[in-house]
Backbone as ProteinMPNN parsed JSONL, in Angstrom:
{"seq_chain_A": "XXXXXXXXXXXXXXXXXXXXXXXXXXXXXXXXXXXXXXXXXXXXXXXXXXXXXXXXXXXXXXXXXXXXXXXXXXXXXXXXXXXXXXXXXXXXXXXXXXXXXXXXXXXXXXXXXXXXXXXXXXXXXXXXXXXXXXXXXXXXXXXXXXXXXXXXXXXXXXXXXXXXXXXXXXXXXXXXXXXXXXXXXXXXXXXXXXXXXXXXXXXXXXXXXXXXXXXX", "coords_chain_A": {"N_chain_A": [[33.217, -8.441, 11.798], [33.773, -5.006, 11.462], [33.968, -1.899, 13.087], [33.184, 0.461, 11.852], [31.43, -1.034, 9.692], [29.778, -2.038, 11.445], [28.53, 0.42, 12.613], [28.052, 1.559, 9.454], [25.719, -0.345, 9.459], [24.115, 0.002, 11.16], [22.898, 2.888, 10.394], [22.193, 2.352, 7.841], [19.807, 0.924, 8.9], [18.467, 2.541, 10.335], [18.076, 4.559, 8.128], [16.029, 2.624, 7.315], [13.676, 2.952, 8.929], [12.724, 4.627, 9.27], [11.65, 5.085, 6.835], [9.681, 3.471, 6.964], [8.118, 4.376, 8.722], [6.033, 6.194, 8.375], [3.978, 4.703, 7.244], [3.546, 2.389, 8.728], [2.578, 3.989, 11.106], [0.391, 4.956, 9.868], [-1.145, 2.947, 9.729], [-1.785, 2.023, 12.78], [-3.077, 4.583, 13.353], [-5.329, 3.508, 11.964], [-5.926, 1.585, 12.999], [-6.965, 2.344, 15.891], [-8.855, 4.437, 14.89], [-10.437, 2.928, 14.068], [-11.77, 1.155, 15.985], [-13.236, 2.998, 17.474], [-14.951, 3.86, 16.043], [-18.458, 3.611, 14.434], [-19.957, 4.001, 12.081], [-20.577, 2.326, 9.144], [-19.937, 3.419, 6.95], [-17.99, 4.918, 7.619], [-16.021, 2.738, 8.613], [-15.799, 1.655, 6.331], [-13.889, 3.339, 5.629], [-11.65, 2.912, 6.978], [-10.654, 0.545, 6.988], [-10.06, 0.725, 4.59], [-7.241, 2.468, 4.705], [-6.143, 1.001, 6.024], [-5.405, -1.076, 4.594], [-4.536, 0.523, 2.556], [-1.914, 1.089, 3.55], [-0.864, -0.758, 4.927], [0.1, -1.888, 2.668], [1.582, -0.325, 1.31], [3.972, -0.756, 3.619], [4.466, -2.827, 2.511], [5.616, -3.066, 0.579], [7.913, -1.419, 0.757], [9.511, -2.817, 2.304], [10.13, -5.306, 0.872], [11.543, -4.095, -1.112], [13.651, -2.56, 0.023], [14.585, -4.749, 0.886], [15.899, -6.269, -1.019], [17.642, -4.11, -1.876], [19.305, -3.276, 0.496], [19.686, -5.512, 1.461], [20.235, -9.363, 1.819], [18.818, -10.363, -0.016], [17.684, -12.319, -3.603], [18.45, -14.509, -3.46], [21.589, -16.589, -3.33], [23.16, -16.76, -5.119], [25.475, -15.257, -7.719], [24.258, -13.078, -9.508], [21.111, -12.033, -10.093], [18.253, -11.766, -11.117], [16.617, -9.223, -13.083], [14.313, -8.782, -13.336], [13.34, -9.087, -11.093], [14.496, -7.165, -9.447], [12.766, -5.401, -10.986], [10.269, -5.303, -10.035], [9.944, -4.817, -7.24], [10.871, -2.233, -7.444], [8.799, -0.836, -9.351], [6.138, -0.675, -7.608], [7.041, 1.045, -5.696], [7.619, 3.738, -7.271], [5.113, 3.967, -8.385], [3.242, 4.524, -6.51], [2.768, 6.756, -6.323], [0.65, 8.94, -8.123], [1.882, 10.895, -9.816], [4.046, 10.294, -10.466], [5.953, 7.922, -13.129], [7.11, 5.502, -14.279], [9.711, 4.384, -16.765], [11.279, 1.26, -18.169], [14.078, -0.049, -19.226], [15.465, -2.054, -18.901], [17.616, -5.155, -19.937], [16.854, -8.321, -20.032], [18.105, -10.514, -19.398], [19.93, -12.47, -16.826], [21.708, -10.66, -14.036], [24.892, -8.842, -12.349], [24.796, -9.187, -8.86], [26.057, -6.996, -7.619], [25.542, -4.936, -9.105], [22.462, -5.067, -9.37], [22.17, -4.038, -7.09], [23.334, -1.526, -6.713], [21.696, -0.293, -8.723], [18.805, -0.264, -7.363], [19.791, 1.359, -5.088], [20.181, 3.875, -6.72], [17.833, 4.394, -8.033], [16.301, 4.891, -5.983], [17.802, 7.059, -4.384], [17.013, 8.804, -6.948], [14.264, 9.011, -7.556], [13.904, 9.691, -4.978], [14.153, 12.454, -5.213], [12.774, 13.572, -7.291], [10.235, 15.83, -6.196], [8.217, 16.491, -7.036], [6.865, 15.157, -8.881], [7.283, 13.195, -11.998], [9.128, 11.508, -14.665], [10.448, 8.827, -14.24], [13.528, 6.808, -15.576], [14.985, 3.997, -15.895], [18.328, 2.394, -17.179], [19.964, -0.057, -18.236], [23.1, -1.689, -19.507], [24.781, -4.447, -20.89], [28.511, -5.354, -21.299], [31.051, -6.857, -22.92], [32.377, -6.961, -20.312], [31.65, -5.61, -17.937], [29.315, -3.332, -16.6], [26.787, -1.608, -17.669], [24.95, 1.364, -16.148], [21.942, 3.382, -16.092], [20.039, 5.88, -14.833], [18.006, 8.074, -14.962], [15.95, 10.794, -14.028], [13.509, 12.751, -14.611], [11.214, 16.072, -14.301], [9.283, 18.389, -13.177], [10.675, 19.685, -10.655], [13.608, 19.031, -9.582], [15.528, 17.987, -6.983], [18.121, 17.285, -5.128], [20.031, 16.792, -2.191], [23.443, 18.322, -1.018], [25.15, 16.954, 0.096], [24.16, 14.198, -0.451], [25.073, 13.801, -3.165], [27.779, 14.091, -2.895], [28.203, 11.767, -1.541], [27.698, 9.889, -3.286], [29.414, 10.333, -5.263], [32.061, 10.225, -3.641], [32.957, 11.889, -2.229], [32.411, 13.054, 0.122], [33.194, 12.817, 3.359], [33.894, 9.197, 4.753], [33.359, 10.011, 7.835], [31.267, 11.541, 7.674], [28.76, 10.215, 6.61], [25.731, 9.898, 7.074], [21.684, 8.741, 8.097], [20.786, 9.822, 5.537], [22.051, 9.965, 3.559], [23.527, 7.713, 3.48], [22.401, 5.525, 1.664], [23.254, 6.357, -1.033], [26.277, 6.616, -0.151], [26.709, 3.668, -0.089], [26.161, 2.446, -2.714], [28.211, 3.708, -4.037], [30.335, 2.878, -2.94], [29.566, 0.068, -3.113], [30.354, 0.192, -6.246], [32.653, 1.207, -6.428], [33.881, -0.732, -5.182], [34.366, -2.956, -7.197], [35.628, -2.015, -9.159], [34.863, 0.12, -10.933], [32.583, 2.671, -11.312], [30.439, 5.738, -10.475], [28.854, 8.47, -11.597], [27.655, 11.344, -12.12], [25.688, 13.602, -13.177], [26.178, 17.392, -14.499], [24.713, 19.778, -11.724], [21.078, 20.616, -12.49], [17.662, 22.214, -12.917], [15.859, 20.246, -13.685], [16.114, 17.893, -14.737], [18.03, 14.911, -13.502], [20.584, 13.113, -13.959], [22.274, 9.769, -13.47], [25.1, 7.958, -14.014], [26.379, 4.749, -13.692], [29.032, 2.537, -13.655], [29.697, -0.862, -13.528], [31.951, -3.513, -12.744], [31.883, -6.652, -14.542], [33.856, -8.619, -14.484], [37.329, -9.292, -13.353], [40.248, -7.99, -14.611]], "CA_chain_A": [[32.715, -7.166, 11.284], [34.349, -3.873, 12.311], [33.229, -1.065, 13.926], [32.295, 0.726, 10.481], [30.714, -1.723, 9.382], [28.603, -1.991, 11.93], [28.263, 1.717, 11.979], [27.288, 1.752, 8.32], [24.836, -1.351, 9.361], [22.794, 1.011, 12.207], [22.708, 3.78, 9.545], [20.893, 1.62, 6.799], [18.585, 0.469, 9.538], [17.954, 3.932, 10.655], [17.24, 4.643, 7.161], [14.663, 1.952, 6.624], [12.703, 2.4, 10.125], [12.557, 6.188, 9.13], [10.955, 5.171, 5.818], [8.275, 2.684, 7.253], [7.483, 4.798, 10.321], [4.515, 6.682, 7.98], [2.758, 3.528, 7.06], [3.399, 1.932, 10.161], [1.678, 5.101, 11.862], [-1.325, 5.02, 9.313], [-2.136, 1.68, 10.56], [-2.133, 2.449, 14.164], [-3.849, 5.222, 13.563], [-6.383, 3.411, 11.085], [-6.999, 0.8, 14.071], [-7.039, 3.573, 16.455], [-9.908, 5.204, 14.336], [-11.775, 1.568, 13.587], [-11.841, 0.91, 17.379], [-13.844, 3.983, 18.042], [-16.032, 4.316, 14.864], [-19.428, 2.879, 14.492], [-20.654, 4.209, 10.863], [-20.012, 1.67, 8.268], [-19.169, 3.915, 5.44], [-16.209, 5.373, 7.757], [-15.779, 1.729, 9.228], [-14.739, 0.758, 5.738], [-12.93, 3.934, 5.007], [-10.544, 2.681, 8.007], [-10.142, -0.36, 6.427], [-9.245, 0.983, 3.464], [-6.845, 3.233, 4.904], [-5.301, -0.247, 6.535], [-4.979, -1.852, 3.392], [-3.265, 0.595, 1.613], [-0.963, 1.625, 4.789], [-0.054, -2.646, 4.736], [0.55, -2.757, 1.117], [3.323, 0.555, 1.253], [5.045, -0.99, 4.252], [5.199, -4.292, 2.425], [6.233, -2.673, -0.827], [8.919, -0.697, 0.971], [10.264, -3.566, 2.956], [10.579, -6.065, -0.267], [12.394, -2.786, -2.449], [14.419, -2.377, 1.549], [15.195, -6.29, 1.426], [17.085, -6.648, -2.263], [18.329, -3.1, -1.99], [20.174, -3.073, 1.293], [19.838, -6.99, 2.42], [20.469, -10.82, 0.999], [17.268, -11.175, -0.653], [18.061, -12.469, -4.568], [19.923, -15.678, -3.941], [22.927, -16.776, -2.599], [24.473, -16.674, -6.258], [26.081, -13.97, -8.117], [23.446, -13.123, -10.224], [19.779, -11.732, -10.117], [17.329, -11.733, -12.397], [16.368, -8.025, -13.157], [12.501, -8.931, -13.045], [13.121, -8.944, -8.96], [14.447, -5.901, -9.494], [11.544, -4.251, -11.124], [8.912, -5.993, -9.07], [9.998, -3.997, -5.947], [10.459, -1.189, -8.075], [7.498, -0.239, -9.566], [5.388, 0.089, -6.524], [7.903, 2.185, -5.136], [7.133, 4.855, -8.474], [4.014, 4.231, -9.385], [1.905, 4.585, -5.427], [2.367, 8.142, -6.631], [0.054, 8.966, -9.816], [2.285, 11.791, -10.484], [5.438, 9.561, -11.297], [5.586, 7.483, -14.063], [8.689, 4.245, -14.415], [10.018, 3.577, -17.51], [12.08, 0.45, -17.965], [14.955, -0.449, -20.389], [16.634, -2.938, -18.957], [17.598, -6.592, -20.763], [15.877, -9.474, -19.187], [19.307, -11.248, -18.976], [20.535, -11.945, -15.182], [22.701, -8.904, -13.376], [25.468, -8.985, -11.02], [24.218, -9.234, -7.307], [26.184, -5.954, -7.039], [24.698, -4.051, -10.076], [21.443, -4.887, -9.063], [22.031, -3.494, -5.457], [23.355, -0.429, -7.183], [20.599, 0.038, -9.5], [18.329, -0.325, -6.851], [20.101, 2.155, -4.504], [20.69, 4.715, -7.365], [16.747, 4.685, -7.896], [16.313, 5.378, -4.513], [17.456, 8.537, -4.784], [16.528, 9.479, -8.316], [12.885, 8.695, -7.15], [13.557, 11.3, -3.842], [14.847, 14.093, -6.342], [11.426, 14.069, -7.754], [9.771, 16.033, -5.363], [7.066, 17.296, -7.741], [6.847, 13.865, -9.784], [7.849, 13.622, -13.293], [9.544, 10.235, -15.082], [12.3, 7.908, -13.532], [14.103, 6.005, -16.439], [15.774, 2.974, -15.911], [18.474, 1.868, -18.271], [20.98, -1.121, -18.328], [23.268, -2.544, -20.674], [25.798, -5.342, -20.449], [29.072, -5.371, -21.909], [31.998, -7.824, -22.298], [33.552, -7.404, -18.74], [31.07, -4.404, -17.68], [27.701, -3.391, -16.776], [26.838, 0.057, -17.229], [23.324, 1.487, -15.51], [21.916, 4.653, -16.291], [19.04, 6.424, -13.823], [17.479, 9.409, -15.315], [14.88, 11.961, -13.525], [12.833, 14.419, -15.029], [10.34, 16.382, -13.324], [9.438, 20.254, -12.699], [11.471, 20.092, -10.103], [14.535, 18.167, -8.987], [15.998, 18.314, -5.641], [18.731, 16.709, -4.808], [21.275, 17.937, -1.396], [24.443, 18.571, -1.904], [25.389, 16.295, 0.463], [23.936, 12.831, -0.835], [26.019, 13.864, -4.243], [29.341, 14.153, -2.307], [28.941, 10.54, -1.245], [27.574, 9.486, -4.745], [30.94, 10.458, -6.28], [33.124, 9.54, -3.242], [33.446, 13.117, -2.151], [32.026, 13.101, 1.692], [34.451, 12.145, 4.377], [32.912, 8.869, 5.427], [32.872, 10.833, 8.986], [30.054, 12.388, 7.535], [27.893, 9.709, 6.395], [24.119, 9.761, 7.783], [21.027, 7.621, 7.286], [20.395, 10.324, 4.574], [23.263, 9.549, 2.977], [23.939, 6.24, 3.359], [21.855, 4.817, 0.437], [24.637, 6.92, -2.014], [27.733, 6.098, 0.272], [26.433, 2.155, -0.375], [25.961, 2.821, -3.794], [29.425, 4.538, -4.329], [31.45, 1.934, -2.052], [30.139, -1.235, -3.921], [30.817, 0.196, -7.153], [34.051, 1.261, -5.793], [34.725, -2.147, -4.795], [34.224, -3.577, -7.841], [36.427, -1.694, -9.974], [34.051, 0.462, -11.818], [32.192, 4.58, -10.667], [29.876, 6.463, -10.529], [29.244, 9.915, -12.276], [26.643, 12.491, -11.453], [25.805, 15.153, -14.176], [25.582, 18.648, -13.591], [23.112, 19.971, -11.436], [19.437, 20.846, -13.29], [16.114, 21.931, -12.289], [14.309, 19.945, -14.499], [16.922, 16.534, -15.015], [18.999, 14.502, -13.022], [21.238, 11.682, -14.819], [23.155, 9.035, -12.643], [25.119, 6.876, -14.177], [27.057, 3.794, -12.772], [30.017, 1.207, -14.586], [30.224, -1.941, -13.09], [33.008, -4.04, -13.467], [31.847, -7.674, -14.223], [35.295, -9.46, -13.877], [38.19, -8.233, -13.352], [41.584, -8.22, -15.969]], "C_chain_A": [[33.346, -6.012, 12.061], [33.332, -2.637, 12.613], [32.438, -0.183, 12.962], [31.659, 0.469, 10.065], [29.629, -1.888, 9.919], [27.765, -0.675, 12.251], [27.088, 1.965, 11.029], [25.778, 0.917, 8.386], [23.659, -0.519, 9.937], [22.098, 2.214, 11.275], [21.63, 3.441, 8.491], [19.727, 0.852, 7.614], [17.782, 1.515, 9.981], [17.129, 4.13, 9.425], [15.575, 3.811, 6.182], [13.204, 2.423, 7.697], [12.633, 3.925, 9.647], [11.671, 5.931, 7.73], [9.621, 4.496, 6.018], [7.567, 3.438, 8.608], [6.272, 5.536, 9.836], [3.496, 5.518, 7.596], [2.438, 3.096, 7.942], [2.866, 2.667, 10.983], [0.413, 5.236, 11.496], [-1.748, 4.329, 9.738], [-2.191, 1.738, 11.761], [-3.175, 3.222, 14.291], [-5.402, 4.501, 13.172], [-6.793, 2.788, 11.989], [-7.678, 1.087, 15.226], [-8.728, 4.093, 16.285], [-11.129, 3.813, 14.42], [-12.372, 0.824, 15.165], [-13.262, 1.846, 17.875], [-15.438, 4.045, 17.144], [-17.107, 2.907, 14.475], [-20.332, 2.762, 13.106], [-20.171, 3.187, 10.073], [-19.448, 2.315, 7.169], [-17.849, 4.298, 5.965], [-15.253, 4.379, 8.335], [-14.794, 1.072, 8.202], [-13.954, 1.797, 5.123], [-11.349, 3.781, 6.229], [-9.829, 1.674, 7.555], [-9.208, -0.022, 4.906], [-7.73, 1.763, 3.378], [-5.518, 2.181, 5.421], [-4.851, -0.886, 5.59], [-3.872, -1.25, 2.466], [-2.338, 0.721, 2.17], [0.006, -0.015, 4.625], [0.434, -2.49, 3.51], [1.789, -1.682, 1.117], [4.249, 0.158, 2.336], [5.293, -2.203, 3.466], [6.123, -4.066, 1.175], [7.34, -2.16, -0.571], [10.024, -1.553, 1.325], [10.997, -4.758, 1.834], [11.828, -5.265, -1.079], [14.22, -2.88, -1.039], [15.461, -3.859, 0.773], [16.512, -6.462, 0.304], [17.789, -4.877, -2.255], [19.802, -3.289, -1.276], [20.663, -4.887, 1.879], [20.32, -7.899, 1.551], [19.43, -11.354, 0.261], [18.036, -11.159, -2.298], [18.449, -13.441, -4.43], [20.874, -15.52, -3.253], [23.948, -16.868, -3.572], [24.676, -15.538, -6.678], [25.582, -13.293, -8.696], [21.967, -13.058, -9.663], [19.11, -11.505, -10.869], [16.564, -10.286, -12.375], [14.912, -7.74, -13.304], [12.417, -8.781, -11.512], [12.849, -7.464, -8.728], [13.67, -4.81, -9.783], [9.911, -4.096, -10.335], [8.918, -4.967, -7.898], [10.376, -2.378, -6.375], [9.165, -0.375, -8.504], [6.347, 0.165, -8.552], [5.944, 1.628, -5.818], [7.787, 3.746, -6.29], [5.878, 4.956, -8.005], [2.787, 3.995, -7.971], [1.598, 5.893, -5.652], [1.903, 8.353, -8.204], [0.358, 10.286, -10.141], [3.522, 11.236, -10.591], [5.408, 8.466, -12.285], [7.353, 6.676, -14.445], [8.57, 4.238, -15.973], [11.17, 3.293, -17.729], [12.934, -0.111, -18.966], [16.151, -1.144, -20.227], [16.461, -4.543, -19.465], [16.795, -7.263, -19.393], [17.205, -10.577, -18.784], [19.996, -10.973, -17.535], [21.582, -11.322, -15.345], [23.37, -9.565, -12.698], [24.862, -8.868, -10.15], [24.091, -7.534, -7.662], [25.617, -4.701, -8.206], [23.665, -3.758, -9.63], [20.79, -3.812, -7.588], [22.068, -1.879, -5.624], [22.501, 0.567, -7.725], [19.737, 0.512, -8.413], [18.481, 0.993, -5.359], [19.975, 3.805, -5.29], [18.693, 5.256, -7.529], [15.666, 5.114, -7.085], [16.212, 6.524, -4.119], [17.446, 9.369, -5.697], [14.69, 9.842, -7.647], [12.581, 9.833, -5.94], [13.582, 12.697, -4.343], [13.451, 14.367, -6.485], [10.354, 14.305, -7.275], [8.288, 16.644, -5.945], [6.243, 16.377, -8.911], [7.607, 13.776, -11.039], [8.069, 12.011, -13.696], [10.628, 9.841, -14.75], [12.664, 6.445, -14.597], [15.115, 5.506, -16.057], [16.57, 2.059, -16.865], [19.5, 1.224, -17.432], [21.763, -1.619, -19.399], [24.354, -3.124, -20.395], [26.885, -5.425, -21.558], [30.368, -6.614, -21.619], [32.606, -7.617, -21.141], [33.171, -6.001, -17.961], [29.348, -4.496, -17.337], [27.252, -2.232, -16.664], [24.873, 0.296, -17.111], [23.112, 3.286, -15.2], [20.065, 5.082, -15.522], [18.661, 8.029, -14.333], [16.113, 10.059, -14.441], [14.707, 12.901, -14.201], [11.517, 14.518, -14.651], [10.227, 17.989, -13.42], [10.25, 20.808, -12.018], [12.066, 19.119, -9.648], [15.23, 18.593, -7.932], [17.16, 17.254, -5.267], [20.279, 16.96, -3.647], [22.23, 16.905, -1.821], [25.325, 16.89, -1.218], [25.541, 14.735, -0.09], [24.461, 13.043, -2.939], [27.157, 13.728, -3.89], [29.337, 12.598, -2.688], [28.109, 9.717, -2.357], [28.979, 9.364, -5.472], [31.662, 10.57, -4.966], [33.726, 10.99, -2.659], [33.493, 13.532, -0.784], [32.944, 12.222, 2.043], [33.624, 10.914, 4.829], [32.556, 8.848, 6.997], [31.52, 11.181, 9.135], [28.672, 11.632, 7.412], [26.751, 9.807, 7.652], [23.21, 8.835, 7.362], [20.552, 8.062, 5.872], [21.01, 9.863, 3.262], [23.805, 8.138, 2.859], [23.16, 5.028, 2.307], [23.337, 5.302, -0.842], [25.75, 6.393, -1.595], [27.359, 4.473, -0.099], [26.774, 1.972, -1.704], [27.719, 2.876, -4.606], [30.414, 3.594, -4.147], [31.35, 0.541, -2.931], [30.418, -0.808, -5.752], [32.191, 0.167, -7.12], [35.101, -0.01, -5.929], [34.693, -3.021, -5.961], [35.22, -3.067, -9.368], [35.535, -0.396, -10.882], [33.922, 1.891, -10.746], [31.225, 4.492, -11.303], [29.717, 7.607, -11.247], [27.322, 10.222, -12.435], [26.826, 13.89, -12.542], [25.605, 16.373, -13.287], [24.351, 19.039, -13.037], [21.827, 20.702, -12.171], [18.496, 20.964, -12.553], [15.41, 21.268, -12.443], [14.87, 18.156, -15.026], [17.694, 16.877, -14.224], [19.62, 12.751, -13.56], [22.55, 11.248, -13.754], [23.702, 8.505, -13.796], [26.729, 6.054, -13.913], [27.84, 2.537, -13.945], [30.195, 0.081, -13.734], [31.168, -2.792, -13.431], [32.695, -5.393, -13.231], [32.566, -8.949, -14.065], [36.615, -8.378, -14.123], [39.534, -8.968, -14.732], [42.388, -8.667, -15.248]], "O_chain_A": [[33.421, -6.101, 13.287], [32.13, -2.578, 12.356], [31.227, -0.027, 13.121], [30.838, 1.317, 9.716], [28.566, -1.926, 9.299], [26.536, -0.657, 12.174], [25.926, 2.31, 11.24], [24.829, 1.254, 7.677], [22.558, -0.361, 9.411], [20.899, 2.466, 11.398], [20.555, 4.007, 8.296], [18.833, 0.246, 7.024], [16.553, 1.441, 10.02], [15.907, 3.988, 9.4], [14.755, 4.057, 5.298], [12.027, 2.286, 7.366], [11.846, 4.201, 10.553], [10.839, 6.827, 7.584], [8.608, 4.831, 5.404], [6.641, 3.002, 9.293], [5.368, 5.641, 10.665], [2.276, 5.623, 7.723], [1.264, 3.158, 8.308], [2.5, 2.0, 11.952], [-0.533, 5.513, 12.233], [-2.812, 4.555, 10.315], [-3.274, 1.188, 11.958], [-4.117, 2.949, 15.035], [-6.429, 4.766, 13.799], [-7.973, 3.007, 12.261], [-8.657, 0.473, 15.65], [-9.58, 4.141, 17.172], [-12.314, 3.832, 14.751], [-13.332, 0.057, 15.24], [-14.168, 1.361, 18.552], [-16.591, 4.215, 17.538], [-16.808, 1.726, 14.3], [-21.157, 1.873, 12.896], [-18.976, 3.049, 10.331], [-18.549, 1.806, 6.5], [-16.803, 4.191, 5.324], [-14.081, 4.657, 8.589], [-13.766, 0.425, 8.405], [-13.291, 1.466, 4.14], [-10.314, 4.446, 6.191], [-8.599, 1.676, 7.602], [-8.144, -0.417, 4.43], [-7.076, 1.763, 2.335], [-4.317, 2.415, 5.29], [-3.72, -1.349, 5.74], [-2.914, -1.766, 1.89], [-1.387, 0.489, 1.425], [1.177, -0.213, 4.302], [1.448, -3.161, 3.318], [2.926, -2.118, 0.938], [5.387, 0.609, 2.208], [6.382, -2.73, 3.691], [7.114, -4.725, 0.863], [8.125, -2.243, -1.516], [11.18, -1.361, 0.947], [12.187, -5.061, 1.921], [12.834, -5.801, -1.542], [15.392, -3.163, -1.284], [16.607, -3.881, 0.324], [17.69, -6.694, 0.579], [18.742, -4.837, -3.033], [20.91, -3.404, -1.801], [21.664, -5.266, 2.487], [20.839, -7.484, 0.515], [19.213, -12.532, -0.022], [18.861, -10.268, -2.502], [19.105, -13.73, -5.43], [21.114, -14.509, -2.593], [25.15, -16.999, -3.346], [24.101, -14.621, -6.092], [26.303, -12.298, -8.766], [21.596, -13.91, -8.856], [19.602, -10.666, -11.623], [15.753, -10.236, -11.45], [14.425, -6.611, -13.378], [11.431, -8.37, -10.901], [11.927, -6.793, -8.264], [13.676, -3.696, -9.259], [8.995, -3.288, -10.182], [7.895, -4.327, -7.655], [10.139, -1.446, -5.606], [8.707, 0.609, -7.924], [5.716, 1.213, -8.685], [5.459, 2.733, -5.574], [7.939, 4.832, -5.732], [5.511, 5.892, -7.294], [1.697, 3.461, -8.175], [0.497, 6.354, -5.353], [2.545, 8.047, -9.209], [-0.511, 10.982, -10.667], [4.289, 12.128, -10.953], [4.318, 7.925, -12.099], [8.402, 7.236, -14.763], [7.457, 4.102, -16.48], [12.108, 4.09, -17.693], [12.287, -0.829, -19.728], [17.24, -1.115, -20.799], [15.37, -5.111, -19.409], [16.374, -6.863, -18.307], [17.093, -11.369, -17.849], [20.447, -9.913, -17.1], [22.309, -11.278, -16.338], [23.007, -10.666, -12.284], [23.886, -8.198, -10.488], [23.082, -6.863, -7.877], [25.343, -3.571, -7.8], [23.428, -2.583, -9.353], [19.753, -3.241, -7.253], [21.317, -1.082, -5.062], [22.437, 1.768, -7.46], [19.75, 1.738, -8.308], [17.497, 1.422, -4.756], [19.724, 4.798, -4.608], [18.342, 6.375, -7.155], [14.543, 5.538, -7.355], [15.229, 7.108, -3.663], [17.774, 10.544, -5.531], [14.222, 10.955, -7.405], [11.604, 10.574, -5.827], [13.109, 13.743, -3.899], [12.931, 15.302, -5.877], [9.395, 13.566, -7.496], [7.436, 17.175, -5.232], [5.303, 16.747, -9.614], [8.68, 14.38, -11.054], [7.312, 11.202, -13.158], [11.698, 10.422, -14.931], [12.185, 5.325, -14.425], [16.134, 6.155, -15.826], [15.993, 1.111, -17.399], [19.897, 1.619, -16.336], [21.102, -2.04, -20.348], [25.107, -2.509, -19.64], [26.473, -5.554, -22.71], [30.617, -7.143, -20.535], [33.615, -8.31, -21.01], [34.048, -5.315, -17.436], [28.491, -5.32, -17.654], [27.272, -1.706, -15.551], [23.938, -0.277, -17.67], [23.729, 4.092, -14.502], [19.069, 4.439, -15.856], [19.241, 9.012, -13.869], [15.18, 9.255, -14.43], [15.506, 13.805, -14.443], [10.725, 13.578, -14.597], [11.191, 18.678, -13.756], [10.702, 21.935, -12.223], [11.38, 18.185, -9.232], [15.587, 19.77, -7.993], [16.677, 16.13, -5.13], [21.382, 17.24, -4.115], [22.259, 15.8, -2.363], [25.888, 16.021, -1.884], [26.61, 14.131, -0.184], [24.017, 12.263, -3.782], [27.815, 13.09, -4.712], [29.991, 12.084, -3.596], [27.93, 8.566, -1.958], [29.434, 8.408, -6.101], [32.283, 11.603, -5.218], [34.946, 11.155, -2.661], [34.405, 14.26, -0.394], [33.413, 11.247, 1.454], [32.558, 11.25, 5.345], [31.768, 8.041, 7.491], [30.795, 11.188, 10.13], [27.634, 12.093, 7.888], [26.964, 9.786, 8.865], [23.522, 8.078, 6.443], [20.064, 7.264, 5.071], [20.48, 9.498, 2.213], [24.542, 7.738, 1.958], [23.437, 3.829, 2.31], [24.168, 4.52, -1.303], [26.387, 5.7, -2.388], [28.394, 4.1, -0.651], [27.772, 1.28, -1.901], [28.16, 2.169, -5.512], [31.29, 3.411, -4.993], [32.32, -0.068, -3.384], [30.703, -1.773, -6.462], [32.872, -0.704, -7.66], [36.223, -0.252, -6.373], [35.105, -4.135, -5.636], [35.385, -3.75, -10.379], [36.253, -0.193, -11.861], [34.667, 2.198, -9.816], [30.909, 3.753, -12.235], [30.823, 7.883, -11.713], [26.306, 9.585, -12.714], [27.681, 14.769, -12.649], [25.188, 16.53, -12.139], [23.235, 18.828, -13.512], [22.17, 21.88, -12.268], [18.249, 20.18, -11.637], [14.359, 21.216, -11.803], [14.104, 17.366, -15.579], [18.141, 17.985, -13.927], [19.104, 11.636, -13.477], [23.461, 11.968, -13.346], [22.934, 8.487, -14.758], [27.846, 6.57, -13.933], [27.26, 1.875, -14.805], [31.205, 0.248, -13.05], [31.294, -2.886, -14.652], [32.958, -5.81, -12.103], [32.12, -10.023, -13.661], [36.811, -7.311, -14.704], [39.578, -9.998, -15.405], [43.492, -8.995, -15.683]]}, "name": "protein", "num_of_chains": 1, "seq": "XXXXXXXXXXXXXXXXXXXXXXXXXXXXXXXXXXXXXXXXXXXXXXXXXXXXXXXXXXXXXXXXXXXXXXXXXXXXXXXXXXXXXXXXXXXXXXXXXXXXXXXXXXXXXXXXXXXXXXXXXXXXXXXXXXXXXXXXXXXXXXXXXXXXXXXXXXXXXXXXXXXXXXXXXXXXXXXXXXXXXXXXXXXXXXXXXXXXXXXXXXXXXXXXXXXXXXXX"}
C-alpha cells in the first residue's frame, strides 16, 4: 500500500470517528446521567436516550462498513437490498427526510454499490432542512448508470466536496470532508465510467454516476 493510500485510508477513518463521535457521546452521557439519577420516569428516559444513541451508532457503522469497507462479499456483486438496509436508517432517523427507492432488485457491481452508497452520503448532507433523497439505478448492456436526486428547501452543498465529485480538487486537497466524493469519483474513475454534478440549485441537487460494467 503506498503512502496515499494510506493517507486516503486515515482520512476515511477520520471521517467515520467524526460521524459516530455524537452517538457515542449520547451514550456516555446517557450513562453518565443514569448513574446519578434516582426518579424512574427520568431513569427510563436515560435508557431511552441509550437505546436510540446504540441504534444510530450501529446504523452508521453498518451504512460506514459497505460504503467505505469489505462488507458485501468477497464477489463482484451485491445485492442492492444490502444496500438499502443501511440506507434507510440513515434517511429516515430524521422525520423530516423521506427515501424513495427505484432501484432493480437484480445484483450490482461491488463498485456501483460503493458509489451509490457514497453519492447518498452526500446527497443526504445537502439536505440540511430535509426534503426527499431519490435513489435511482438502471443496468445496461456493459453499464450501470445511478442517479441521486435531493430536493429540499434548502440544499447545501460546498464547493469543495463538488470539485472532488467531478475530479476537479488537487488530490493535495482532499480532507475527511471530502473524501467520501474523492472515493466516489476515483472508483468510478477507475472503472472507466464519471460522474456529473448538475448545476447548482437551492431547492435540487442531481448526481449522477456511469459505471462501466466490463470493459471493450
Amino acid at each position: 500500500m503506498s503512502d496515499t493510500e494510506i493517507e486516503f485510508a486515515s482520512l476515511l477513518c477520520s471521517r467515520l470517528c467524526h460521524d459516530l463521535l455524537s452517538p457515542v457521546g449520547a451514550m456516555n452521557n446517557g450513562l453518565e446521567l443514569l448513574a446519578d439519577e434516582h426518579d424512574p420516569e427520568m431513569r427510563q428516559r436515560c435508557m431511552d436516550l441509550l437505546a436510540e444513541s446504540a441504534k444510530a451508532a450501529a446504523d452508521k457503522l453498518k451504512f460506514f462498513r459497505l460504503a467505505f469497507g469489505a462488507a458485501g462479499g468477497f464477489g463482484s456483486e451485491v445485492d442492492p437490498k444490502e444496500a438499502r438496509m443501511v440506507i434507510e436508517p440513515l434517511i429516515t432517523s430524521s422525520d423530516r427526510k423521506v427515501l424513495e427507492w427505484a432501484v432493480p432488485a437484480q445484483m450490482m457491481p461491488k463498485r456501483a454499490v460503493k458509489i451509490l452508497l457514497n453519492l447518498v452520503l452526500l446527497a443526504n448532507e445537502a439536505l440540511v432542512r430535509g426534503g426527499t433523497l431519490f435513489v435511482g439505478a438502471e443496468a445496461g448492456l456493459n453499464e450501470q448508470e445511478i442517479v441521486i436526486r435531493a430536493s429540499g428547501p434548502k440544499i447545501v452543498m460546498d464547493s469543495a466536496v463538488r470539485e472532488a465529485l467531478t475530479g476537479k480538487l488537487d488530490a493535495s486537497m482532499i480532507d475527511s470532508r471530502t473524501a467520501a466524493a474523492w472515493m466516489a469519483h476515483t472508483l468510478a474513475l477507475q472503472g472507466g465510467g464519471m460522474i456529473q454534478l448538475a448545476e447548482p440549485d437551492a431547492e435540487h441537487l442531481v448526481i449522477g454516476a456511469l459505471v462501466r460494467t466490463s470493459q471493450a
